[in-house]
C-alpha positions as CSV (number, residue, x, y, z in Angstrom):
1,X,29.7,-27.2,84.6
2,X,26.9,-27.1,87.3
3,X,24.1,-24.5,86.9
4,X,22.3,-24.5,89.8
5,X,18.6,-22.3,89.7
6,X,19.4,-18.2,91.2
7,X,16.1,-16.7,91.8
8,X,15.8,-12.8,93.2
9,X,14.2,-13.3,96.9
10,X,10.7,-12.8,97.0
11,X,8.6,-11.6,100.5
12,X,7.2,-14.8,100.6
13,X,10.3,-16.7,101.1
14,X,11.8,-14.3,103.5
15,X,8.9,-14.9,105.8
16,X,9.6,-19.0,105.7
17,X,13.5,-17.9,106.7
18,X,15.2,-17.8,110.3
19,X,12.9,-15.4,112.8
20,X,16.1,-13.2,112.8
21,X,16.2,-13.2,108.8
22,X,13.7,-10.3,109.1
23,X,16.2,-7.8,110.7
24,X,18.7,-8.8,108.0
25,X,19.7,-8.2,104.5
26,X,18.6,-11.1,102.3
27,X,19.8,-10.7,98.9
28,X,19.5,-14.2,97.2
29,X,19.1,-17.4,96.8
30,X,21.2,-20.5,95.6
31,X,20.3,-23.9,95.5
32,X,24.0,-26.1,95.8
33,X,25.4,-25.4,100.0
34,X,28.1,-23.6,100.7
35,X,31.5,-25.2,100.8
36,X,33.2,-25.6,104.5
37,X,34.9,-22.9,106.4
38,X,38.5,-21.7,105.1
39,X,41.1,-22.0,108.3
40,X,42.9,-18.8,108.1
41,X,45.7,-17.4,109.8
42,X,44.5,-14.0,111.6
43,X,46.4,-11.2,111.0
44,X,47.8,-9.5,113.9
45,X,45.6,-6.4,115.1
46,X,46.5,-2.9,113.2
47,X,46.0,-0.8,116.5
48,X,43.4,-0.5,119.5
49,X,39.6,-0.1,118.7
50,X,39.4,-2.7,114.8
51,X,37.3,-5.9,115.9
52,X,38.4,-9.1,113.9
53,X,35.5,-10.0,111.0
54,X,36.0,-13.3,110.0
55,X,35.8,-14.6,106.3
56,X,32.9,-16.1,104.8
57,X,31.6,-17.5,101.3
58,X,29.6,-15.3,99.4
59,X,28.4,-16.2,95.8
60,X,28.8,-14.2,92.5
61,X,28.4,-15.4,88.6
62,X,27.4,-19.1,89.4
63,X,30.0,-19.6,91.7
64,X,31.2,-19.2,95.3
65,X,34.0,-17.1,96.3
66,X,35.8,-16.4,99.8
67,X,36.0,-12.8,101.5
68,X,38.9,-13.4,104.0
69,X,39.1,-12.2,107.6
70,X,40.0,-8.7,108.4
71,X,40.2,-6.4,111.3
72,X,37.9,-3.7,110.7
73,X,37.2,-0.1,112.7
74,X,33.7,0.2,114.0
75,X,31.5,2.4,112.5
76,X,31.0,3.5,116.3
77,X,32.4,2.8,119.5
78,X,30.6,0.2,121.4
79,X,29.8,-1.4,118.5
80,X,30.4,-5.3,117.8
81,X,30.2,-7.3,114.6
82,X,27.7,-9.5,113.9
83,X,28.9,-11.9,111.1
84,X,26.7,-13.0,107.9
85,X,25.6,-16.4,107.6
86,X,23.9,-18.8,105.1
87,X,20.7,-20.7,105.9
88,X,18.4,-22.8,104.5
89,X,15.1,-21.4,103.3
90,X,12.5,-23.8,102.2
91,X,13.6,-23.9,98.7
92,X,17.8,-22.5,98.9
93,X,20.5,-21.5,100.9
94,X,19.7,-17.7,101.7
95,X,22.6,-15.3,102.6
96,X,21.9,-12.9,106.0
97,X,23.7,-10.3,105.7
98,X,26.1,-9.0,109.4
99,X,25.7,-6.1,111.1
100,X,27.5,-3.6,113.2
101,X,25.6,-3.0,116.7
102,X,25.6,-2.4,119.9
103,X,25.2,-6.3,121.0
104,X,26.0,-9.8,118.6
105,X,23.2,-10.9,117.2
106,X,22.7,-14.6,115.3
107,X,25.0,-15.9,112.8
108,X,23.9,-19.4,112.3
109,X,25.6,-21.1,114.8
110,X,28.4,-20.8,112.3
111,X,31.7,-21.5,114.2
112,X,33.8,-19.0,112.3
113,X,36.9,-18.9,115.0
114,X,38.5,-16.2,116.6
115,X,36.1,-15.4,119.1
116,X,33.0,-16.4,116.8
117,X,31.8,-20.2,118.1
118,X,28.2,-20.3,117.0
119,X,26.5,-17.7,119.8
120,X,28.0,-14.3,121.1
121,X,32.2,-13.2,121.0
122,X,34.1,-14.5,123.2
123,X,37.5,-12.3,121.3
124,X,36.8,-9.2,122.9
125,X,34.5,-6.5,124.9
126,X,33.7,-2.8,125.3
127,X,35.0,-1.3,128.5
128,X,34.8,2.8,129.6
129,X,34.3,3.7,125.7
130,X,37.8,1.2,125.1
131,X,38.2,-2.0,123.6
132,X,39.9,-5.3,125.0
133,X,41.5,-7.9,123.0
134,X,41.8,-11.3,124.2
135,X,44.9,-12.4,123.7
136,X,44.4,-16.3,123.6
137,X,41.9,-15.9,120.9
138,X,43.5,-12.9,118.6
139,X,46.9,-12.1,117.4
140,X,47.9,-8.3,119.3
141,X,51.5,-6.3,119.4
142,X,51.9,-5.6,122.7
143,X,53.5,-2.3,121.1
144,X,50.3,-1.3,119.5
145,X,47.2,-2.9,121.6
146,X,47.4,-1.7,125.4
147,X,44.2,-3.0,126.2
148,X,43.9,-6.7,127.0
149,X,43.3,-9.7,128.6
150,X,43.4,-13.6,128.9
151,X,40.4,-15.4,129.1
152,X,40.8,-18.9,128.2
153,X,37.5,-20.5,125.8
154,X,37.0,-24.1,125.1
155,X,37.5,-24.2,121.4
156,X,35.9,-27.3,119.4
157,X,35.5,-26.4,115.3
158,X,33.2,-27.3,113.3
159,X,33.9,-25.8,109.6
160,X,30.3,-26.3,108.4
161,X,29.5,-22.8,106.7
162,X,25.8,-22.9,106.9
163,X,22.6,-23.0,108.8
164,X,19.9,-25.8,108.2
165,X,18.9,-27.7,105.6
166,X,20.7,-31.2,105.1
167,X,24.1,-31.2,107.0
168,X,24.0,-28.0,108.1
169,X,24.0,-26.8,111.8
170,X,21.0,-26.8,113.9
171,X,20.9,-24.0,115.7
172,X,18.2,-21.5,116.2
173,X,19.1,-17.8,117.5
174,X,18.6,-17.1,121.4
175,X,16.1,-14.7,123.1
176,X,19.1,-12.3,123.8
177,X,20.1,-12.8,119.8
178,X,16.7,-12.1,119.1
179,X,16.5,-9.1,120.8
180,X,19.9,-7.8,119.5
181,X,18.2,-8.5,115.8
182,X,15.6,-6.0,116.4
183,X,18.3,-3.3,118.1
184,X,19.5,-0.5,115.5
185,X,22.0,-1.6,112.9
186,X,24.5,-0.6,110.8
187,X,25.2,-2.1,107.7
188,X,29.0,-2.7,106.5
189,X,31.0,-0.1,106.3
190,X,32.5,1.2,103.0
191,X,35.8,-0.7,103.5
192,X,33.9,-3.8,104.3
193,X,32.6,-3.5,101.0
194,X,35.5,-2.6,99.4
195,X,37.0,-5.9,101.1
196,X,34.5,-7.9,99.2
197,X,34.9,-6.4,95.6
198,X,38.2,-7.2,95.7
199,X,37.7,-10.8,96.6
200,X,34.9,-11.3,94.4
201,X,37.3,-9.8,91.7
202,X,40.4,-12.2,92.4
203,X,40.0,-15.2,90.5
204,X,42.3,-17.4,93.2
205,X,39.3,-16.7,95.7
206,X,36.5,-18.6,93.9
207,X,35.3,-22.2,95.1
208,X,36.1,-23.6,90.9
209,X,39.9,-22.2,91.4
210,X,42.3,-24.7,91.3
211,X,42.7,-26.2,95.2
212,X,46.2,-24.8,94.6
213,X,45.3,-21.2,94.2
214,X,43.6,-20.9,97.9
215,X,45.7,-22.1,100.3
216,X,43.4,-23.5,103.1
217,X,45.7,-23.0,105.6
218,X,45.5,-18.7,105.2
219,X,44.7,-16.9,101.8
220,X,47.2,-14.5,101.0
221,X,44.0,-11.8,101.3
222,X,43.7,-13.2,104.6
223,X,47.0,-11.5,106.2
224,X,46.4,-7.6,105.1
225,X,43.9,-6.0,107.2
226,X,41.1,-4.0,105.9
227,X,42.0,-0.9,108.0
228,X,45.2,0.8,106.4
229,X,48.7,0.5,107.8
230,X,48.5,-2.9,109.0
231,X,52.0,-3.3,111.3
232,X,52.2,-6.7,111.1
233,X,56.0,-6.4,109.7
234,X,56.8,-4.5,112.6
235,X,58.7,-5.4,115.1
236,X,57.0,-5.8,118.4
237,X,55.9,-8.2,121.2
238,X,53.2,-10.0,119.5
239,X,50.6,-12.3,120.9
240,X,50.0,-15.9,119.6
241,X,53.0,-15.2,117.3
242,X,56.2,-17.6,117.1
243,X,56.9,-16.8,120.6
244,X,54.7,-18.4,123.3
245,X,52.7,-16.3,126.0
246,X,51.9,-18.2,128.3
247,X,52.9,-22.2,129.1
248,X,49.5,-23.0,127.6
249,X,51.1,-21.8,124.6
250,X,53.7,-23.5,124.6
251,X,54.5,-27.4,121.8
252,X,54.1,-30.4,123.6
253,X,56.7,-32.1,125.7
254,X,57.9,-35.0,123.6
255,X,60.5,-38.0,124.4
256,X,63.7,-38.0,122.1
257,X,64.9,-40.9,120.6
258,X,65.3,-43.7,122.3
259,X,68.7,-44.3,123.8
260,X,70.7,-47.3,121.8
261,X,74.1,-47.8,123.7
262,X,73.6,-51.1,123.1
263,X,73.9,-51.6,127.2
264,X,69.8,-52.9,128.5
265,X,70.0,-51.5,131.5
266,X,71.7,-48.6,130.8
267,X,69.2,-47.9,127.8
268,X,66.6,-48.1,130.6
269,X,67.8,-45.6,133.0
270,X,68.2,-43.3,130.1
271,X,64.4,-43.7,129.8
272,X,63.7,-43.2,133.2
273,X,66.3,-39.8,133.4
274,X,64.1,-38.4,130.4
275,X,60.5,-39.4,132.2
276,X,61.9,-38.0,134.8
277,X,62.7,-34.8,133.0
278,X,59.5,-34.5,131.3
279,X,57.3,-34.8,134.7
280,X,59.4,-32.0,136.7
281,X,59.2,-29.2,133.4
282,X,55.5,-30.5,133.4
283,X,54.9,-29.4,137.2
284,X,57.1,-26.1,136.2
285,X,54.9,-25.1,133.3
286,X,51.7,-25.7,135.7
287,X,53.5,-23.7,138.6
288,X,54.0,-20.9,135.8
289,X,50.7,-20.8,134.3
290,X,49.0,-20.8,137.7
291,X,50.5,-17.8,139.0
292,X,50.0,-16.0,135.7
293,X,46.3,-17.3,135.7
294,X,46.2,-15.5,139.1
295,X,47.9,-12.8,137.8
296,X,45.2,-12.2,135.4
297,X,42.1,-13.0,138.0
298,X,43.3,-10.1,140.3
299,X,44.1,-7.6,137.3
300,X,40.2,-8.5,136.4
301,X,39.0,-7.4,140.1
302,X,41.0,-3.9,139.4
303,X,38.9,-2.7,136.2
304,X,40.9,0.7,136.7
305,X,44.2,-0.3,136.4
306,X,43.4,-2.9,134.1
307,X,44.2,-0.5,131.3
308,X,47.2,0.3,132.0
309,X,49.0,-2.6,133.6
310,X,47.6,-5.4,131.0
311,X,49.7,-5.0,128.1
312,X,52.5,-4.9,130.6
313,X,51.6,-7.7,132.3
314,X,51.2,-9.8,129.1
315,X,54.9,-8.6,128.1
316,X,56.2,-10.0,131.4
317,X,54.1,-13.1,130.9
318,X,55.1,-13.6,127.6
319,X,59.1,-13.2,128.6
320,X,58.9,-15.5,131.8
321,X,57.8,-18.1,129.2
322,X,60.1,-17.8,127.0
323,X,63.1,-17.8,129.8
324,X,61.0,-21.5,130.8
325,X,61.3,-22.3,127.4
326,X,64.7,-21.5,126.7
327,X,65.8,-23.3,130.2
328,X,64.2,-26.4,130.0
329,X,65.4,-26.7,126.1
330,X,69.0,-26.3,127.8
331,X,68.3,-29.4,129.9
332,X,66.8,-31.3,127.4
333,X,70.2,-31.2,125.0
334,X,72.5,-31.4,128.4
335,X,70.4,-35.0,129.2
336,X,70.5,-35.7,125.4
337,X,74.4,-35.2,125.2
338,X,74.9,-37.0,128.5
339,X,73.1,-40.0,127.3
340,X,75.1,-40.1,123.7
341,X,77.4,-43.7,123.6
342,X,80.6,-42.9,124.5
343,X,83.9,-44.8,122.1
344,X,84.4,-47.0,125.0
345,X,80.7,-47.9,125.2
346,X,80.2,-48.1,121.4
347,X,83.3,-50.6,121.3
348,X,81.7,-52.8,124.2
349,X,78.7,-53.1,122.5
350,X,80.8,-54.6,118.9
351,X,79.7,-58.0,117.7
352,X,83.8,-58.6,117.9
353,X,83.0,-59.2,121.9
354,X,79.6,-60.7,122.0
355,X,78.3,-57.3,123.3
356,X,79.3,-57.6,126.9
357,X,78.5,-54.6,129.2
Protein backbone atom coordinates (compact mmCIF):
# COMPACT_ATOMS: atom_id res chain seq x y z
CA UNK A 1 0.00 0.00 0.00
CA UNK A 2 1.76 3.34 -0.84
CA UNK A 3 1.68 6.03 1.88
CA UNK A 4 2.79 8.92 0.46
CA UNK A 5 3.69 12.24 3.14
CA UNK A 6 0.12 14.79 3.32
CA UNK A 7 1.10 17.89 5.01
CA UNK A 8 -1.56 20.90 5.67
CA UNK A 9 -0.20 23.95 3.31
CA UNK A 10 1.78 26.36 5.03
CA UNK A 11 2.23 30.33 3.78
CA UNK A 12 5.53 29.57 2.92
CA UNK A 13 4.92 27.04 0.38
CA UNK A 14 2.04 28.96 -1.24
CA UNK A 15 4.44 31.79 -1.91
CA UNK A 16 6.98 29.16 -3.91
CA UNK A 17 3.64 28.03 -5.99
CA UNK A 18 2.38 29.31 -9.53
CA UNK A 19 2.04 33.54 -9.48
CA UNK A 20 -1.71 32.75 -10.02
CA UNK A 21 -1.73 30.18 -6.95
CA UNK A 22 -2.18 33.35 -4.78
CA UNK A 23 -5.75 34.17 -6.14
CA UNK A 24 -6.68 30.51 -5.63
CA UNK A 25 -7.75 28.06 -3.04
CA UNK A 26 -4.82 25.85 -2.05
CA UNK A 27 -5.82 23.23 0.25
CA UNK A 28 -3.09 20.57 0.22
CA UNK A 29 -0.41 18.87 -0.65
CA UNK A 30 0.51 15.28 -1.94
CA UNK A 31 3.68 14.03 -2.87
CA UNK A 32 2.82 10.89 -5.66
CA UNK A 33 1.33 13.00 -9.31
CA UNK A 34 -1.79 12.78 -10.37
CA UNK A 35 -2.90 10.06 -12.66
CA UNK A 36 -3.79 11.07 -16.56
CA UNK A 37 -6.99 12.66 -17.63
CA UNK A 38 -10.21 10.42 -17.81
CA UNK A 39 -11.80 10.67 -21.63
CA UNK A 40 -15.29 11.16 -20.92
CA UNK A 41 -18.26 11.30 -22.98
CA UNK A 42 -20.07 14.88 -22.40
CA UNK A 43 -23.38 14.81 -21.58
CA UNK A 44 -25.64 16.71 -23.84
CA UNK A 45 -26.48 20.30 -22.44
CA UNK A 46 -29.60 20.44 -19.91
CA UNK A 47 -30.90 23.90 -21.36
CA UNK A 48 -29.45 27.42 -22.38
CA UNK A 49 -27.16 29.39 -19.84
CA UNK A 50 -25.05 25.70 -17.86
CA UNK A 51 -21.29 26.02 -19.07
CA UNK A 52 -19.67 22.47 -19.35
CA UNK A 53 -17.03 21.83 -16.10
CA UNK A 54 -14.84 19.24 -16.94
CA UNK A 55 -13.73 16.42 -14.54
CA UNK A 56 -10.67 16.40 -12.66
CA UNK A 57 -8.74 14.22 -9.90
CA UNK A 58 -9.01 15.35 -6.53
CA UNK A 59 -7.46 13.43 -3.57
CA UNK A 60 -9.19 12.16 -0.26
CA UNK A 61 -8.02 9.39 2.41
CA UNK A 62 -4.59 8.52 0.70
CA UNK A 63 -5.97 8.16 -2.54
CA UNK A 64 -7.12 9.89 -5.71
CA UNK A 65 -10.56 9.97 -6.89
CA UNK A 66 -12.30 11.46 -10.16
CA UNK A 67 -15.12 14.27 -10.08
CA UNK A 68 -16.65 13.72 -13.59
CA UNK A 69 -17.68 16.52 -16.04
CA UNK A 70 -20.91 18.29 -15.55
CA UNK A 71 -22.76 21.15 -16.98
CA UNK A 72 -23.25 23.53 -14.35
CA UNK A 73 -25.52 26.98 -14.10
CA UNK A 74 -23.36 30.09 -13.38
CA UNK A 75 -23.62 31.60 -10.28
CA UNK A 76 -24.06 34.79 -12.50
CA UNK A 77 -24.60 35.59 -15.94
CA UNK A 78 -21.40 36.50 -17.77
CA UNK A 79 -19.73 34.34 -15.75
CA UNK A 80 -17.23 31.50 -17.11
CA UNK A 81 -15.56 28.62 -15.38
CA UNK A 82 -12.15 28.54 -14.63
CA UNK A 83 -11.18 24.79 -13.98
CA UNK A 84 -8.86 23.53 -10.90
CA UNK A 85 -5.63 22.30 -11.63
CA UNK A 86 -2.61 20.50 -9.89
CA UNK A 87 0.87 21.83 -9.84
CA UNK A 88 3.95 21.26 -8.57
CA UNK A 89 5.14 23.20 -5.56
CA UNK A 90 8.66 22.78 -4.49
CA UNK A 91 8.03 19.92 -2.31
CA UNK A 92 4.30 18.29 -3.80
CA UNK A 93 1.73 18.42 -6.15
CA UNK A 94 -0.65 21.43 -4.83
CA UNK A 95 -4.30 21.50 -5.85
CA UNK A 96 -5.71 25.32 -7.17
CA UNK A 97 -8.85 25.35 -6.74
CA UNK A 98 -11.46 26.91 -10.14
CA UNK A 99 -13.41 29.75 -10.11
CA UNK A 100 -16.46 31.30 -11.52
CA UNK A 101 -15.64 34.82 -13.10
CA UNK A 102 -16.16 37.16 -15.34
CA UNK A 103 -12.99 36.03 -17.66
CA UNK A 104 -10.88 32.32 -17.64
CA UNK A 105 -8.17 32.52 -15.69
CA UNK A 106 -5.09 29.65 -15.59
CA UNK A 107 -5.58 26.12 -15.17
CA UNK A 108 -2.25 24.65 -15.79
CA UNK A 109 -2.14 24.26 -19.23
CA UNK A 110 -4.20 21.31 -18.42
CA UNK A 111 -5.95 20.14 -21.72
CA UNK A 112 -9.14 19.04 -20.15
CA UNK A 113 -11.37 18.90 -23.61
CA UNK A 114 -14.45 20.39 -24.53
CA UNK A 115 -13.47 23.75 -25.05
CA UNK A 116 -10.65 23.59 -22.23
CA UNK A 117 -6.99 23.13 -24.28
CA UNK A 118 -4.51 24.62 -21.81
CA UNK A 119 -5.34 28.68 -22.13
CA UNK A 120 -8.89 30.36 -22.43
CA UNK A 121 -12.52 28.32 -23.78
CA UNK A 122 -12.81 27.98 -26.92
CA UNK A 123 -16.70 25.89 -26.10
CA UNK A 124 -18.60 28.96 -25.72
CA UNK A 125 -19.11 32.91 -25.05
CA UNK A 126 -21.30 35.52 -23.52
CA UNK A 127 -23.29 37.58 -25.96
CA UNK A 128 -26.23 40.43 -25.00
CA UNK A 129 -26.62 38.82 -21.35
CA UNK A 130 -26.99 35.10 -23.55
CA UNK A 131 -24.87 32.19 -23.87
CA UNK A 132 -23.59 30.44 -27.13
CA UNK A 133 -22.73 26.88 -27.38
CA UNK A 134 -20.40 25.70 -29.89
CA UNK A 135 -21.58 22.95 -31.38
CA UNK A 136 -18.40 21.18 -32.71
CA UNK A 137 -16.91 21.17 -29.25
CA UNK A 138 -20.27 20.40 -26.98
CA UNK A 139 -23.05 18.08 -27.25
CA UNK A 140 -26.62 20.60 -27.58
CA UNK A 141 -30.45 19.60 -28.50
CA UNK A 142 -31.31 21.78 -30.93
CA UNK A 143 -34.82 21.52 -29.02
CA UNK A 144 -33.43 22.91 -25.93
CA UNK A 145 -30.18 25.24 -26.79
CA UNK A 146 -31.30 28.10 -29.41
CA UNK A 147 -28.16 29.74 -29.06
CA UNK A 148 -25.22 28.51 -31.12
CA UNK A 149 -22.60 28.41 -33.34
CA UNK A 150 -19.75 26.45 -35.26
CA UNK A 151 -16.46 27.47 -34.81
CA UNK A 152 -14.06 24.82 -35.80
CA UNK A 153 -10.68 24.43 -33.08
CA UNK A 154 -7.64 22.45 -33.73
CA UNK A 155 -7.85 19.81 -31.10
CA UNK A 156 -4.48 17.87 -30.18
CA UNK A 157 -4.86 16.05 -26.39
CA UNK A 158 -2.60 15.70 -24.19
CA UNK A 159 -4.15 13.74 -20.94
CA UNK A 160 -1.35 14.93 -18.52
CA UNK A 161 -3.44 16.12 -15.40
CA UNK A 162 -0.87 18.32 -13.92
CA UNK A 163 1.35 21.35 -13.99
CA UNK A 164 5.22 21.14 -13.46
CA UNK A 165 7.29 19.09 -11.70
CA UNK A 166 8.73 16.00 -13.64
CA UNK A 167 6.44 15.07 -16.69
CA UNK A 168 4.07 17.53 -16.18
CA UNK A 169 3.20 20.42 -18.54
CA UNK A 170 5.15 23.48 -18.80
CA UNK A 171 3.14 26.14 -19.04
CA UNK A 172 3.01 29.34 -17.11
CA UNK A 173 -0.30 31.49 -16.95
CA UNK A 174 -0.51 34.55 -19.53
CA UNK A 175 -0.70 38.35 -18.68
CA UNK A 176 -4.45 38.28 -19.57
CA UNK A 177 -4.77 34.97 -17.13
CA UNK A 178 -3.02 36.85 -14.73
CA UNK A 179 -5.13 39.61 -14.67
CA UNK A 180 -8.32 37.44 -14.73
CA UNK A 181 -6.63 35.82 -11.26
CA UNK A 182 -6.81 38.98 -9.56
CA UNK A 183 -10.63 39.86 -10.97
CA UNK A 184 -13.46 39.01 -8.32
CA UNK A 185 -14.30 35.35 -7.93
CA UNK A 186 -16.70 33.08 -6.92
CA UNK A 187 -15.99 29.98 -5.45
CA UNK A 188 -18.06 26.67 -6.59
CA UNK A 189 -21.36 26.67 -6.19
CA UNK A 190 -23.26 24.45 -3.84
CA UNK A 191 -24.04 21.85 -6.45
CA UNK A 192 -20.50 21.83 -7.57
CA UNK A 193 -19.80 20.68 -4.27
CA UNK A 194 -22.39 18.53 -3.89
CA UNK A 195 -20.99 17.00 -7.34
CA UNK A 196 -17.78 16.21 -5.51
CA UNK A 197 -19.12 14.55 -2.26
CA UNK A 198 -20.71 12.20 -4.24
CA UNK A 199 -17.70 11.21 -6.24
CA UNK A 200 -15.42 11.22 -3.35
CA UNK A 201 -18.15 8.92 -1.72
CA UNK A 202 -18.42 6.32 -4.67
CA UNK A 203 -15.91 3.76 -4.29
CA UNK A 204 -15.79 2.99 -8.41
CA UNK A 205 -14.40 6.68 -8.67
CA UNK A 206 -11.05 6.20 -6.79
CA UNK A 207 -7.55 5.80 -8.71
CA UNK A 208 -7.06 2.05 -6.35
CA UNK A 209 -10.62 0.79 -7.92
CA UNK A 210 -10.38 -1.94 -9.94
CA UNK A 211 -9.56 -0.57 -13.82
CA UNK A 212 -12.90 -2.27 -14.36
CA UNK A 213 -15.00 -0.10 -12.17
CA UNK A 214 -14.14 3.27 -14.14
CA UNK A 215 -14.64 3.01 -17.49
CA UNK A 216 -12.07 5.34 -19.21
CA UNK A 217 -14.03 5.82 -22.00
CA UNK A 218 -17.17 7.91 -19.84
CA UNK A 219 -17.88 7.21 -16.00
CA UNK A 220 -21.31 6.45 -15.52
CA UNK A 221 -21.25 9.95 -13.18
CA UNK A 222 -19.96 11.42 -16.19
CA UNK A 223 -23.49 11.35 -18.19
CA UNK A 224 -25.98 13.08 -15.47
CA UNK A 225 -25.50 16.68 -15.33
CA UNK A 226 -25.21 18.51 -12.17
CA UNK A 227 -28.05 20.92 -12.92
CA UNK A 228 -31.50 18.92 -12.41
CA UNK A 229 -33.59 17.56 -15.27
CA UNK A 230 -30.99 16.66 -17.52
CA UNK A 231 -32.98 15.79 -21.11
CA UNK A 232 -30.60 13.74 -22.44
CA UNK A 233 -33.33 10.88 -22.97
CA UNK A 234 -35.27 13.16 -24.76
CA UNK A 235 -35.96 13.13 -27.97
CA UNK A 236 -34.53 16.04 -29.98
CA UNK A 237 -32.01 17.15 -32.70
CA UNK A 238 -28.92 16.75 -30.89
CA UNK A 239 -25.43 17.98 -31.76
CA UNK A 240 -22.36 15.63 -31.91
CA UNK A 241 -24.86 12.77 -31.31
CA UNK A 242 -25.23 9.58 -33.57
CA UNK A 243 -26.31 11.73 -36.28
CA UNK A 244 -23.68 13.92 -38.07
CA UNK A 245 -23.90 17.82 -38.36
CA UNK A 246 -21.95 18.74 -40.65
CA UNK A 247 -19.71 16.57 -43.40
CA UNK A 248 -16.80 17.24 -41.03
CA UNK A 249 -18.73 15.04 -38.85
CA UNK A 250 -19.17 12.63 -40.75
CA UNK A 251 -16.80 8.42 -40.58
CA UNK A 252 -14.27 8.20 -43.07
CA UNK A 253 -14.82 7.10 -46.61
CA UNK A 254 -13.42 3.55 -46.81
CA UNK A 255 -12.90 0.97 -49.79
CA UNK A 256 -15.02 -2.34 -49.52
CA UNK A 257 -13.69 -5.42 -50.09
CA UNK A 258 -11.85 -6.10 -52.75
CA UNK A 259 -13.67 -7.48 -55.79
CA UNK A 260 -12.80 -11.39 -56.36
CA UNK A 261 -14.70 -12.52 -59.58
CA UNK A 262 -11.88 -14.33 -60.36
CA UNK A 263 -11.77 -12.16 -63.83
CA UNK A 264 -8.07 -9.63 -63.48
CA UNK A 265 -9.29 -7.15 -65.40
CA UNK A 266 -12.57 -7.04 -64.41
CA UNK A 267 -11.38 -7.11 -60.61
CA UNK A 268 -9.48 -4.00 -61.69
CA UNK A 269 -12.23 -1.95 -63.11
CA UNK A 270 -14.14 -2.73 -60.08
CA UNK A 271 -11.36 -0.92 -58.21
CA UNK A 272 -11.28 1.89 -60.41
CA UNK A 273 -15.60 2.23 -60.30
CA UNK A 274 -15.09 2.39 -56.33
CA UNK A 275 -11.98 5.06 -56.55
CA UNK A 276 -13.94 6.58 -58.59
CA UNK A 277 -16.84 6.70 -56.26
CA UNK A 278 -14.93 7.65 -53.27
CA UNK A 279 -13.31 10.92 -55.05
CA UNK A 280 -16.74 12.37 -56.42
CA UNK A 281 -18.74 11.88 -52.54
CA UNK A 282 -15.31 13.39 -51.45
CA UNK A 283 -15.74 16.63 -53.67
CA UNK A 284 -19.65 16.50 -52.49
CA UNK A 285 -18.89 16.47 -48.83
CA UNK A 286 -16.31 19.56 -49.48
CA UNK A 287 -19.04 21.32 -51.76
CA UNK A 288 -21.50 20.78 -48.61
CA UNK A 289 -19.26 21.82 -45.89
CA UNK A 290 -18.24 24.94 -47.75
CA UNK A 291 -21.45 26.37 -48.20
CA UNK A 292 -22.42 25.52 -44.63
CA UNK A 293 -19.03 27.07 -43.49
CA UNK A 294 -20.27 30.19 -45.37
CA UNK A 295 -23.41 29.81 -44.00
CA UNK A 296 -22.12 30.21 -40.61
CA UNK A 297 -19.45 33.20 -41.60
CA UNK A 298 -22.45 35.44 -42.70
CA UNK A 299 -24.76 34.35 -39.68
CA UNK A 300 -21.51 35.66 -37.50
CA UNK A 301 -21.53 39.21 -39.43
CA UNK A 302 -25.51 39.38 -38.34
CA UNK A 303 -24.98 39.29 -34.40
CA UNK A 304 -28.89 40.17 -34.18
CA UNK A 305 -30.27 37.57 -35.93
CA UNK A 306 -27.82 35.25 -34.81
CA UNK A 307 -30.07 34.27 -32.04
CA UNK A 308 -32.70 33.40 -33.60
CA UNK A 309 -31.76 31.80 -36.84
CA UNK A 310 -28.72 29.54 -35.40
CA UNK A 311 -30.35 26.76 -33.91
CA UNK A 312 -32.32 26.67 -37.15
CA UNK A 313 -29.68 26.79 -39.22
CA UNK A 314 -27.75 23.94 -37.38
CA UNK A 315 -31.18 21.83 -37.82
CA UNK A 316 -31.01 22.38 -41.54
CA UNK A 317 -27.28 21.66 -41.50
CA UNK A 318 -27.59 18.74 -39.61
CA UNK A 319 -30.57 17.24 -42.08
CA UNK A 320 -28.77 18.17 -45.45
CA UNK A 321 -26.01 15.92 -43.99
CA UNK A 322 -27.73 13.30 -43.15
CA UNK A 323 -29.74 13.25 -46.73
CA UNK A 324 -25.65 13.25 -48.16
CA UNK A 325 -25.19 10.54 -45.96
CA UNK A 326 -28.03 8.47 -46.57
CA UNK A 327 -27.48 9.12 -50.63
CA UNK A 328 -24.05 8.27 -51.00
CA UNK A 329 -24.66 5.00 -48.64
CA UNK A 330 -27.34 4.15 -51.45
CA UNK A 331 -24.59 4.22 -54.07
CA UNK A 332 -22.13 2.58 -52.24
CA UNK A 333 -24.44 -0.77 -51.88
CA UNK A 334 -25.90 -0.23 -55.66
CA UNK A 335 -21.88 -0.28 -56.88
CA UNK A 336 -21.35 -3.03 -54.23
CA UNK A 337 -24.30 -5.19 -55.63
CA UNK A 338 -23.32 -4.45 -59.26
CA UNK A 339 -19.89 -5.64 -58.73
CA UNK A 340 -21.06 -9.13 -56.83
CA UNK A 341 -19.97 -12.39 -59.34
CA UNK A 342 -22.64 -13.29 -61.19
CA UNK A 343 -23.37 -17.72 -61.59
CA UNK A 344 -22.19 -17.39 -65.04
CA UNK A 345 -19.03 -15.47 -63.83
CA UNK A 346 -18.52 -17.71 -60.78
CA UNK A 347 -18.69 -20.86 -63.08
CA UNK A 348 -16.01 -19.23 -65.58
CA UNK A 349 -13.82 -18.72 -63.04
CA UNK A 350 -14.07 -22.92 -61.79
CA UNK A 351 -10.80 -24.80 -61.77
CA UNK A 352 -13.01 -27.43 -64.04
CA UNK A 353 -12.09 -24.74 -67.04
CA UNK A 354 -8.75 -23.52 -66.24
CA UNK A 355 -10.38 -20.18 -65.27
CA UNK A 356 -10.86 -18.68 -68.65
CA UNK A 357 -12.61 -15.23 -68.85
Amino acid sequence: MRVPFIHSLRLAVGILFLSTAAFAQVRLSVTIAPPELQIEEQSICPGDGYIWTPGYWAWSDDDYYWVPGAWVLPPEIGFLWTPGYWGWGGGGFLFNEGYWGTSVGFYGGVDYGYGYFGHGYEGGRWNNRQFYYNTTLNRVNFSVNHNVYNTRVSETRNRVSYNGGAGGINSRATAQEDVAARDRHVSPVAAQTQHAQAARSAPQQRFSAPRGALPATASAPARTAVAPGNPGSRPGNIARASAPVHPNDMHSLAYAAPPNTGNPKLDQKYQQQQQQLITTQTQDRQRLQQRQDNQHQQLARQPAAAAGKGAQMEQQHQQQTQQLEQRHSQQTQQLQQRQQPTAAQRGRSSPRDGGRP
